[in-house]
N, C-alpha and C positions, 0 to 999 in steps of 0.2 A: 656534421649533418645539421640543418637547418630546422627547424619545429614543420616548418610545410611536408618535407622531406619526409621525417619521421613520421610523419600521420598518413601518408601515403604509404609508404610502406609497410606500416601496424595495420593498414585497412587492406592492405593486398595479401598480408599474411593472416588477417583473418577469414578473409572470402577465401583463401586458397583451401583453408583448414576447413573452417565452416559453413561456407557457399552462402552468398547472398543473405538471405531471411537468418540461418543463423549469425551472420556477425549484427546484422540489425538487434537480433535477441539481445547477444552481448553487449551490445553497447546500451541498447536500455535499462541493462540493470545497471549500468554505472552511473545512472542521472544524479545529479549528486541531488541531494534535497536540500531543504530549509527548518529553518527553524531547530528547535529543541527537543526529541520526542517525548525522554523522560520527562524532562519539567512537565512541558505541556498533559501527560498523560495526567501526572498526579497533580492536575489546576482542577479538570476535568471534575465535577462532584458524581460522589456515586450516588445512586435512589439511598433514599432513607430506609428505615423499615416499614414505618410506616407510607412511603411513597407505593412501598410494593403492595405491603398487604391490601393498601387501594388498587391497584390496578390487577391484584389479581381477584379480587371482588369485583372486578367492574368484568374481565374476562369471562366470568364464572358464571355474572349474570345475564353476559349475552350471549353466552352458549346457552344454558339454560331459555333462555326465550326464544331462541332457534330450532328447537325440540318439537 
């Protein structure tokens, strides 16, 4: 069987199974992605403590003036 073939025929057994909108589903979860996630996640910096303890002062202060 030919690659054209095959992909006709995996899309007519899945609309058989799934109908329409679900083989669409399916097939978007197979989007392949990019990139690295782990790396990337831990490049990412977390807040500091002191980044938070600021912005939870700055929250606190504009609820409180919203009162």
């Amino acid at each position: 069987m030919k690659q054209a073939e095959i992909r006709k025929t995996g899309y007519k057994a899945l609309i058989d199974s799934l109908g329409v909108v679900g083989m669409l589903r399916f097939l978007q979860q197979l989007e392949i992605g990019n990139g690295d996630y782990t790396q990337e996640r831990y490049q990412s910096s977390e807040p500091t403590l002191e980044e938070l303890r600021q912005f939870t002062m700055e929250r606190s202060s504009d609820s409180t003036q919203k009162e």
